[in-house]
C-alpha positions as CSV (number, residue, x, y, z in Angstrom):
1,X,0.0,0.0,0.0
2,X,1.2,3.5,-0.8
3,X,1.9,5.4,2.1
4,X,3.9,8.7,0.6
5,X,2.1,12.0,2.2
6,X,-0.8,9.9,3.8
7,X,-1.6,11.1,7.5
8,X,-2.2,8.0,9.6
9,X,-3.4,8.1,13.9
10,X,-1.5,5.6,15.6
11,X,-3.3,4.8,18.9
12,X,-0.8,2.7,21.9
13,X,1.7,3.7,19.6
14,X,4.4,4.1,22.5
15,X,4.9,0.1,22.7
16,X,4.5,-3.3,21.7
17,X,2.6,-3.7,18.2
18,X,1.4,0.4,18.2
19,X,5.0,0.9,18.2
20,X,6.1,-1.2,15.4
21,X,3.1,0.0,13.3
22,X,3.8,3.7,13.5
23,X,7.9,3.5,12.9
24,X,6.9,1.0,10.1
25,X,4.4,3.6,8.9
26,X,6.7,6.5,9.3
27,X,9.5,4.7,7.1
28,X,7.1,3.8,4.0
29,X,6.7,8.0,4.1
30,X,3.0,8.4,6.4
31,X,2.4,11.6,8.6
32,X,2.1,9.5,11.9
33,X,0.3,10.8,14.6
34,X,1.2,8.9,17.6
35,X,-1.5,8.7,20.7
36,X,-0.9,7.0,24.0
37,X,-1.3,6.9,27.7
38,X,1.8,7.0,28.2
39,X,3.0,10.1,26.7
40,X,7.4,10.1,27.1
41,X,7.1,7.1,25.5
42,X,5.0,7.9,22.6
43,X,7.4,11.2,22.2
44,X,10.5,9.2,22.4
45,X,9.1,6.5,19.3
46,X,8.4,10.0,17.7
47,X,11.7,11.2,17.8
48,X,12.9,7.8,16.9
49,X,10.8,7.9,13.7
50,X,11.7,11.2,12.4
């Protein structure tokens, strides 16, 4: 699936399977917006992912 400029909501995305999704996501080119309870950790796979 083509991902280039597509703007995806990642929700858990600060662990486990949410985490994987959004990196994967953010690789193939998506806008990921990532949502999760536990918010460091959802900044921190943002950073990693930029």
């Amino acid at each position: 699936m083509e991902m280039q400029d597509r703007s995806v909501i990642v929700t858990g995305g600060a662990s486990g399977i949410g985490r994987a999704t959004a990196l994967l996501l953010a690789r193939e080119g998506a806008r990921v917006f990532i949502g999760d309870i536990d918010e460091a950790g959802g900044q921190a796979v943002a950073a990693q992912a930029a």
